[in-house]
C-alpha positions in Angstrom: 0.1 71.3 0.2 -0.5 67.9 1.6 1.3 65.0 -0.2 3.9 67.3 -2.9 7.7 66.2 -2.1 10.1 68.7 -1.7 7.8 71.0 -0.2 9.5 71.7 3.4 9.2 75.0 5.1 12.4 73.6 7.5 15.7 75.5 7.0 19.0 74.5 4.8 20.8 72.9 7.6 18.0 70.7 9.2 16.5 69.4 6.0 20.4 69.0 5.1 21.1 67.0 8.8 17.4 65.5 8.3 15.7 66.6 11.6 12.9 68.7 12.2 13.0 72.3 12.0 10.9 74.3 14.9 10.8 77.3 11.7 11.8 80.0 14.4 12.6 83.1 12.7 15.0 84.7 11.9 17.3 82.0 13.3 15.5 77.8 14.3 16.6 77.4 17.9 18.3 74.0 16.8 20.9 76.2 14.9 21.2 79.2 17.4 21.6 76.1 20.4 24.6 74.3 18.2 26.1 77.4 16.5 25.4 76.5 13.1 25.0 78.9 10.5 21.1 78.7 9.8 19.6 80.0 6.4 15.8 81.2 7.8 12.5 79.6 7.3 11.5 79.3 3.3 8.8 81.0 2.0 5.5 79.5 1.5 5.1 77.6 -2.7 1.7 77.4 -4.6 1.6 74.3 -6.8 -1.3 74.9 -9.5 -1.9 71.4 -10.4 -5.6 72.4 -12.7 -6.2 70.5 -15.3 -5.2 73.1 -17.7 -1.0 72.3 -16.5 -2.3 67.9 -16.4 -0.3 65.8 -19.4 -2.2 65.6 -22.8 -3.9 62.2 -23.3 -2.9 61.1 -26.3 -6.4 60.3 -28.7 -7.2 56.9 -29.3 -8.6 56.5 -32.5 -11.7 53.5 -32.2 -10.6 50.8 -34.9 -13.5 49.1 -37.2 -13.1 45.3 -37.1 -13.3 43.7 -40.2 -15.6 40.4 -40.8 -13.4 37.2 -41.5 -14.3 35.7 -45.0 -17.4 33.2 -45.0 -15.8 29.9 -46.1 -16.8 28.8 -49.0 -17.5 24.7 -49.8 -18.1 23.8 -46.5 -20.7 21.1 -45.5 -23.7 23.0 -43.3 -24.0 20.7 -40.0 -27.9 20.0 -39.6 -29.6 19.7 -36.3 -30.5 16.2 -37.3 -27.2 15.5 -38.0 -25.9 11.9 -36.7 -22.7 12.0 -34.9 -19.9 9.9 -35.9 -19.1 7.0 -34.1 -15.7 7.4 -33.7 -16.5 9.9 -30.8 -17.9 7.9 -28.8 -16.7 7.5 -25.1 -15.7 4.1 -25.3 -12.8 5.8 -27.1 -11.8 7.1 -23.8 -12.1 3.8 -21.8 -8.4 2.9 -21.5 -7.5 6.1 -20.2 -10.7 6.0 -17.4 -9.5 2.0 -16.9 -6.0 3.7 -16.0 -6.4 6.5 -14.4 -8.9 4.6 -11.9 -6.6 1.5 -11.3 -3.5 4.1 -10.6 -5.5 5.8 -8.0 -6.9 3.1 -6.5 -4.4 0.4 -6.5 -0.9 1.0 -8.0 0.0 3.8 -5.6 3.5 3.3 -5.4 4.7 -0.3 -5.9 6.5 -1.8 -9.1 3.6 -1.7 -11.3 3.0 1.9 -10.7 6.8 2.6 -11.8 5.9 1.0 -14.9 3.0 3.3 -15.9 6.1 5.4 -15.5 7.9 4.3 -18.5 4.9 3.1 -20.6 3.7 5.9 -23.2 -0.1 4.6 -23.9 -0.9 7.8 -26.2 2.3 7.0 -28.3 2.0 3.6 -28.6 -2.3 3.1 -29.3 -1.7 3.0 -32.7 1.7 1.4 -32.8 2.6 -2.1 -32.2 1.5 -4.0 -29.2 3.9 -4.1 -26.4 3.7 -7.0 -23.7 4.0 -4.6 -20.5 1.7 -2.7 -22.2 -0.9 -5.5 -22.7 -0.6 -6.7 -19.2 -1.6 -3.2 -17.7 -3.7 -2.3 -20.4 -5.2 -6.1 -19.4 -5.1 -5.1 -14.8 -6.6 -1.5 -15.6 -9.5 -2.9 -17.9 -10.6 -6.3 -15.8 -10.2 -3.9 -12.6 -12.3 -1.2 -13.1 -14.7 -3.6 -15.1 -15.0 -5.6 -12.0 -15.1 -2.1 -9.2 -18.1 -1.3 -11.4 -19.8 -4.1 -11.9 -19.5 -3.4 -15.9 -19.2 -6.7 -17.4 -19.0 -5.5 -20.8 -16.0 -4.0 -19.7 -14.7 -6.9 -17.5 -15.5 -9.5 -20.5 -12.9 -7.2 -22.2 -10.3 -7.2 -20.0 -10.2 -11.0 -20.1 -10.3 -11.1 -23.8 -7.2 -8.8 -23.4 -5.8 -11.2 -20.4 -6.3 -14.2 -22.6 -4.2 -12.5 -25.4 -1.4 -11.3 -23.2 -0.8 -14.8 -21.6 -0.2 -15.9 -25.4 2.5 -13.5 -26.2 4.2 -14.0 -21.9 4.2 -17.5 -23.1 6.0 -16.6 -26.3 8.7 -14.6 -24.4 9.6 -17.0 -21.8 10.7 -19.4 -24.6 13.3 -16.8 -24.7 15.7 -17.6 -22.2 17.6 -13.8 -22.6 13.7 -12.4 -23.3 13.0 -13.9 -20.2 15.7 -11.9 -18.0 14.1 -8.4 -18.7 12.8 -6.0 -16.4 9.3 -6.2 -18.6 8.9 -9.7 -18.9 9.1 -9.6 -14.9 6.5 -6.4 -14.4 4.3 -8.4 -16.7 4.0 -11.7 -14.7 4.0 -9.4 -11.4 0.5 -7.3 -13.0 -1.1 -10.4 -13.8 -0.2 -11.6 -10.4 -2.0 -8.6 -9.1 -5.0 -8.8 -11.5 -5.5 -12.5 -9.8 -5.0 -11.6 -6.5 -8.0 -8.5 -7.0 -9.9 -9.9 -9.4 -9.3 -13.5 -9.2 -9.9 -16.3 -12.1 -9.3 -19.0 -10.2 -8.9 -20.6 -6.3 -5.3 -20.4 -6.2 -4.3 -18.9 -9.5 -2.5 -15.8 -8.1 0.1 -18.4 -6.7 0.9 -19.6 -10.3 2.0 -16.6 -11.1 4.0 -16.1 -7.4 6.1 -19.1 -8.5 6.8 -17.9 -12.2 7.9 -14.5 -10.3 10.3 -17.0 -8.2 11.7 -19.0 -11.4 12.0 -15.5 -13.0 14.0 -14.1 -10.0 16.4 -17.3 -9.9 17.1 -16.8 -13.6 18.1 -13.4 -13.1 20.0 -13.8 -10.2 20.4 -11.8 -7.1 23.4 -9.8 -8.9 20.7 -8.4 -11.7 19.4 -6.4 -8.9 22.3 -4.2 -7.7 21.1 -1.0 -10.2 18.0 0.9 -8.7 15.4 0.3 -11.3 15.7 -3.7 -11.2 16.0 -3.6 -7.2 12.9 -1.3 -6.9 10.8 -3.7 -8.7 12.1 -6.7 -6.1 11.5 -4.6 -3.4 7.9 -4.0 -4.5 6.9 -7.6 -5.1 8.9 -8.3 -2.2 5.8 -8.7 0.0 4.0 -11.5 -2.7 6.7 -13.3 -2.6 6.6 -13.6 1.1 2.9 -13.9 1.4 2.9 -16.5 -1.8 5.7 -18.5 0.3 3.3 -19.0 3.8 0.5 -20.1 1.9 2.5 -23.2 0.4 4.8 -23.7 3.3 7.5 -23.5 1.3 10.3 -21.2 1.6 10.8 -18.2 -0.6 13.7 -17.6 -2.8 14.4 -14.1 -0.7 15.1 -16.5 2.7 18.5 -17.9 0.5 21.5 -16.4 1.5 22.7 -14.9 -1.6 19.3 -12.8 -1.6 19.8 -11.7 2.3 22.4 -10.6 1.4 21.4 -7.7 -0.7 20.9 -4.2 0.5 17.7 -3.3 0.8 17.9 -0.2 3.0 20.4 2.0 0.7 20.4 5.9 -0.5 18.3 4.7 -3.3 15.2 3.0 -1.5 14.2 5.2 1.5 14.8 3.2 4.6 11.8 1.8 6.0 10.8 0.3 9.2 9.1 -3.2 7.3 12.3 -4.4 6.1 13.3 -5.8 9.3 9.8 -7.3 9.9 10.1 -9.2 6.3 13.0 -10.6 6.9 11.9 -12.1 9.8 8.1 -13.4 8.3 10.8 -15.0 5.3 11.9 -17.2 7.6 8.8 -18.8 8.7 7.9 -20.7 5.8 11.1 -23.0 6.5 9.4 -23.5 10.3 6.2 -24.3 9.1 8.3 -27.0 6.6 9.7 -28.6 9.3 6.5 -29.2 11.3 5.3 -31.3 8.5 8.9 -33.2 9.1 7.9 -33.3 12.8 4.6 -35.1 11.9 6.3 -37.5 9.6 8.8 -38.3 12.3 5.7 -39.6 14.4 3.4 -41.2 11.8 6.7 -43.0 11.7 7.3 -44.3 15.6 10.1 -42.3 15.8 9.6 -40.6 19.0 13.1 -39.6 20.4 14.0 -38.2 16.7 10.7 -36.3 16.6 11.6 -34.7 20.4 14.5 -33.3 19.3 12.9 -31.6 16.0 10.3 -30.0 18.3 12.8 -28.8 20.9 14.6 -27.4 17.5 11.7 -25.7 16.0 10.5 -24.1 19.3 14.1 -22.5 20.1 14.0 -21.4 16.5 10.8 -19.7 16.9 11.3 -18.3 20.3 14.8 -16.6 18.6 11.8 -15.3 15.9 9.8 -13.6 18.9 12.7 -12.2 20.4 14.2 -10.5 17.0 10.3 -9.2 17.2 10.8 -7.9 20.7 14.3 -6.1 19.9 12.7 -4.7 16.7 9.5 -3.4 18.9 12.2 -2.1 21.2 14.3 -0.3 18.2 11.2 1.5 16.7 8.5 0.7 19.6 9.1 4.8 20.8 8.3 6.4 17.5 4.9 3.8 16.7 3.6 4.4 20.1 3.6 8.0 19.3 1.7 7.3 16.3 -1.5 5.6 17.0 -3.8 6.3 20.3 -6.7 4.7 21.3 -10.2 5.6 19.5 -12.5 7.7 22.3 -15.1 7.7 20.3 -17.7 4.7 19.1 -15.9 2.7 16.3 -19.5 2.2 14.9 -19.1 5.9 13.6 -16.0 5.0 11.2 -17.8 5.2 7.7 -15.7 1.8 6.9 -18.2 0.3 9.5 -21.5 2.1 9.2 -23.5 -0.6 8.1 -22.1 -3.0 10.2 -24.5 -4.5 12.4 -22.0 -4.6 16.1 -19.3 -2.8 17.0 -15.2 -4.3 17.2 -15.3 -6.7 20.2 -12.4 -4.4 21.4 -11.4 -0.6 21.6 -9.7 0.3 18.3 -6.5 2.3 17.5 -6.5 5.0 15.2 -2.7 6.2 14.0 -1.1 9.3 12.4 -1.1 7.4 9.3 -2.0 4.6 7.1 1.8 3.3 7.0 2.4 3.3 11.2 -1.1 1.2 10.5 0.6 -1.1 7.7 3.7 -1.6 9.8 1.5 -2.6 13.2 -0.6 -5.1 11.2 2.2 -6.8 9.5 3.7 -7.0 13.3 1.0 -8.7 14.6 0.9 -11.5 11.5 4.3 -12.2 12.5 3.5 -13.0 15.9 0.6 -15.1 14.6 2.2 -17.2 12.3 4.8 -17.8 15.1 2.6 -18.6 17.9 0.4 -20.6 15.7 3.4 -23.0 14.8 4.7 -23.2 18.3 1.1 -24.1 19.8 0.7 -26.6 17.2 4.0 -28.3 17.8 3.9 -27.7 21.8 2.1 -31.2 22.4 3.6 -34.4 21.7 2.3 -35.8 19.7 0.9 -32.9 17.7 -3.1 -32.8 17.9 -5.7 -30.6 17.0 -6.1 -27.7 19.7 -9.5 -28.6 20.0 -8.4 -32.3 21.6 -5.3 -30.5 23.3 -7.2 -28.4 25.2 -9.0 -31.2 27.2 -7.7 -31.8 30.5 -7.9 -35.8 29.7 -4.7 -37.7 29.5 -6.1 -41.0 28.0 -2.8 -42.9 27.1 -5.2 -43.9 24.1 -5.1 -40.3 22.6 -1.5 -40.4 22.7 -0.2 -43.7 22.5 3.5 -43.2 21.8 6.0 -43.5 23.8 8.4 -40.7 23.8 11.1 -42.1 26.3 12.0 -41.5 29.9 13.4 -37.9 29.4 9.9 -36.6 27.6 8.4 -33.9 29.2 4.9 -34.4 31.0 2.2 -34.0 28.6 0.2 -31.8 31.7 3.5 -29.5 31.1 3.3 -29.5 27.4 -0.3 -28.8 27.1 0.0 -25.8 29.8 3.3 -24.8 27.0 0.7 -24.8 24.3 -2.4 -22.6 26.3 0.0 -20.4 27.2 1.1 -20.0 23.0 -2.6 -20.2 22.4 -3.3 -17.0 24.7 -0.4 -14.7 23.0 -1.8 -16.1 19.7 -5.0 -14.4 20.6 -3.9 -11.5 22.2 -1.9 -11.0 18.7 -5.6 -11.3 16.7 -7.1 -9.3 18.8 -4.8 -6.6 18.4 -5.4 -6.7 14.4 -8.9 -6.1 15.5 -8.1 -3.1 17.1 -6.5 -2.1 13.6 -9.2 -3.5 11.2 -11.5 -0.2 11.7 -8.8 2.1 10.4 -7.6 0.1 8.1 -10.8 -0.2 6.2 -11.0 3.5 6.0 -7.7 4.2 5.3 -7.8 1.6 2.2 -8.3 4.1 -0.8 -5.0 5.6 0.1 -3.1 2.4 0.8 -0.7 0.8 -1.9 -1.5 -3.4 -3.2 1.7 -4.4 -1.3 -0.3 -2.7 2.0 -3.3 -4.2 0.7 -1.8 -7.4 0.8 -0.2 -7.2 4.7 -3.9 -6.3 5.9 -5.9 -9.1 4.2 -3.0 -11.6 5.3 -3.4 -9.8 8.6 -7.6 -10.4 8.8 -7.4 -13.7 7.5 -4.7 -14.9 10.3 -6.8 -13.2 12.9 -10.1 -14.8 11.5 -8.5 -18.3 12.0 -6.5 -17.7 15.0 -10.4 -17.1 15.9 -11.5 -20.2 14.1 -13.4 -18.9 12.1 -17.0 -18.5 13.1 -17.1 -20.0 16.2 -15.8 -16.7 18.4 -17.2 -13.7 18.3 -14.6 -12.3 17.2 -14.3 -14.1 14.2 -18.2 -13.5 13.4 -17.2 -9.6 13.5 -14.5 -10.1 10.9 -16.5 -12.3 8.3 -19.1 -9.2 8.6 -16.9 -6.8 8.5 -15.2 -7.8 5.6 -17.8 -9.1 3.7 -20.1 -5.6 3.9 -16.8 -4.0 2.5 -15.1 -6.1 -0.1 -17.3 -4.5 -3.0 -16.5 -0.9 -1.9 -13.0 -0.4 -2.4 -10.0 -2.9 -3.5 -10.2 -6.3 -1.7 -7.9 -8.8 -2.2 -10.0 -10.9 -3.1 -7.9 -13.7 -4.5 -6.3 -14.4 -0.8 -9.5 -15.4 0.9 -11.4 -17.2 -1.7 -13.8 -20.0 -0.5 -13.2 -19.2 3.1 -15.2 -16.2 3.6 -17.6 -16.5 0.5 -19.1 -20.0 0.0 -20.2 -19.1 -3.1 -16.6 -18.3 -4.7 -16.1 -21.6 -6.1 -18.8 -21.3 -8.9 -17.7 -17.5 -9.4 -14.3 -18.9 -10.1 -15.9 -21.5 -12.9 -18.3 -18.5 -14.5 -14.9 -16.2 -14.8 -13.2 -19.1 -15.9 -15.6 -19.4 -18.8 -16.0 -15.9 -19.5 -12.1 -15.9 -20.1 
């Protein structure tokens, strides 16, 4: 009787009041104990549940498939049989070329937003578009070049050569010229010379047409969120393309300050701050090469005042750093910790032959990395403009680190109010020894960096090679250890995953200059 409902031997009033029934006869003692009128225990039920009282199965009658018709007239496929050419995989190689370079290098970022609104399947056959062609022309050369295909690389330049033609044609267009695709187009190229480089200093061609592009526009064509997402994305080129030259960036105007980069639209992100302030240091580095005029010159007193200028400008830069290190110092020191471990057993630096001349950081991610590296740039570039300006009048650190104060090394006069050169040259160690401290710290990054690469985005690719190569100088290069490590360190890794190759050029690979002239000709 296990396990059949309904079944209880319990009397009318307990199963009706839902308690158990002791099924004391004649009356339960519940029902005698509470007065209750009580009905008596119910008899015991047999339940014949044989097969002969089970549900007829219903008979399933078995069904006889019937043979599909042979076709008739059709060709018989022999094992010999060639196979046609137009399935070859080559038919597939703009889909690889993209699908690699998205991964790899577009995560996030303008270009990335226009894969977005680029339909390659619908448009193969169709007529050639330019944004089109200028992907279509990063994706090939890229993955051409990341796997040392040259069949595939020679292609891509083909392709580059043919989309220049048709850029050139739409920037005869003044109104042509104002779209959002003309812009992505010279922004892809940009990135296709900064990875995969035709020339020395090509990719900063193309960072000024981005700038003549932008001041046709106008800052007001960037109020709607498609157009300021793109600015925002080559935001970073700009910037880096601007401390190269020494000549400030269209974003350090006024008019383009004065946009709102931190809105509902663009998730508000720590960096913003630090760009503004890395904007402003082209102008600086502009008026040092006033300062040195000033002198060539004999104009002493006039070239005192510019330095005292420039140095109060640039200590206001440190201490905008210092408040934002304040504002978001809390968060970033919760997110990166010192490595306990040997560096030597990142995979980024296996086959490097010594380990990172200090202890390294590792960090809860590759963007509190990003933000830590562009951090310490901006401190470089600073300190490396106010050490260079700091002696009077301006030498190379190597002679203003002597202790000699031949009047013949510094001839001019600067006046009775000067300030001792022995003062001015303790001004400049002291810059010297934060500028180093700053390097060093990107040292403690590079490590994680590296490994972190093949999930970083090109405009975080582009803070950490601007970040290596102002450490490597502020090193000078080869003569330090510390520079020594970075040289090897970058140059065991810049053929395993994205390098920006086009920022460095002939200063960590000798041998870049006749590269440059064999891409030039295979173009």
């Amino acid at each position: 009787m296990v396990n059949v409902a309904g079944r209880s031997k319990g009397c009318s009033t307990c199963r009706r009041r839902k308690v158990k029934c002791d099924e004391k006869q004649p009356i339960c003692a519940r029902c005698e104990r509470h007065g209750l009128d009580c009905s008596g225990v119910r008899g015991t039920v047999f339940i014949d549940s044989s097969q002969s009282f089970a549900r007829p199965r219903k008979k399933v009658v078995p069904t006889q498939r019937r043979r599909p018709a042979e076709p008739k007239g059709l060709p018989v496929l022999e094992a010999d049989a060639e196979v046609p050419a137009a399935l070859h995989l080559s038919a597939f190689r703009e889909t690889f070329c993209i699908s690699y370079t998205r991964k790899f290098l577009l995560r996030g970022g303008p270009v990335n937003l226009a894969l977005n609104f680029v339909d390659f399947e619908r448009q193969q056959n169709n007529e050639h578009s330019l944004l089109r062609d200028a992907l279509l022309t990063l994706a090939t050369t890229f993955f051409g070049h990341q796997h040392r295909h040259d069949k595939t690389k020679h292609q891509g330049y083909q392709l580059y050569g043919f989309t220049l033609t048709t850029l050139n044609r739409a920037l005869c267009d003044p109104e042509q010229a104002k779209e959002d695709d003309v812009l992505l187009c010279v922004v892809t190229l940009g990135l296709l010379e900064t990875f995969v480089p035709s020339g020395q200093f090509s990719w900063l061609m193309h960072i000024k047409g981005m700038e003549r592009l932008l001041e046709l526009r106008g800052p007001e064509a960037h109020r709607n969120p498609f157009s300021r997402q793109i600015l925002q994305g080559i935001r970073r080129m700009l910037i880096f393309g601007s401390l190269n030259t020494y000549i400030p960036s269209i974003l350090s105007r006024p008019e383009w300050k004065a946009l709102e980069w931190k809105s509902d639209v663009i998730q508000k992100n720590t960096d913003e701050d630090l760009l503004n302030i890395l904007a402003d240091c082209p102008a600086l580095f502009n008026r040092r090469d006033d300062l040195y005029a000033l002198f060539e010159n004999d104009q002493g007193a006039a070239a005192l005042r510019l330095r005292t200028s420039i140095l109060n400008e640039g200590k206001g830069l440190l201490e905008e750093l210092k408040t934002w290190r304040q504002q978001w110092g809390e968060g970033l020191q919760d997110a990166m910790s010192e490595r306990s471990d040997s560096p030597s057993e990142l995979p980024s630096l296996a086959s490097s032959s010594r380990d990172p001349p200090v202890p390294t950081w590792e960090f809860s991610g590759p963007a509190a990395a990003t933000t830590m590296m562009l951090y310490f740039s901006i401190h470089i570039h600073i300190l490396d403009l106010m050490s260079s300006v700091s002696v009077l009048p301006p030498a190379p650190l190597a002679v203003a680190r002597q202790e000699s104060l031949d009047p013949q090394v510094f001839p001019l006069d600067l006046g009775p109010t000067a300030p001792r050169r022995l003062d001015l040259i303790e001004e400049q160690r002291h810059y010297i020894q934060r500028l180093q401290t700053a390097a060093l710290n990107v040292c403690r990054i590079v490590p994680y960096h590296l490994f972190m690469r093949s999930r970083l985005d090109a405009g975080s690719l582009h803070i950490g090679a601007m970040a290596i190569k102002l450490a490597w100088k502020a090193f000078q290069g080869e003569a330090t250890v510390e520079g020594r490590w970075l040289k090897e360190t970058i140059l065991q890794s810049k053929n395993e995953l994205p390098f920006a190759k086009g920022l460095w050029r002939d200063e960590l690979d000798p041998k870049s200059s006749n590269q440059s002239n064999e891409e030039e000709n295979e173009r």
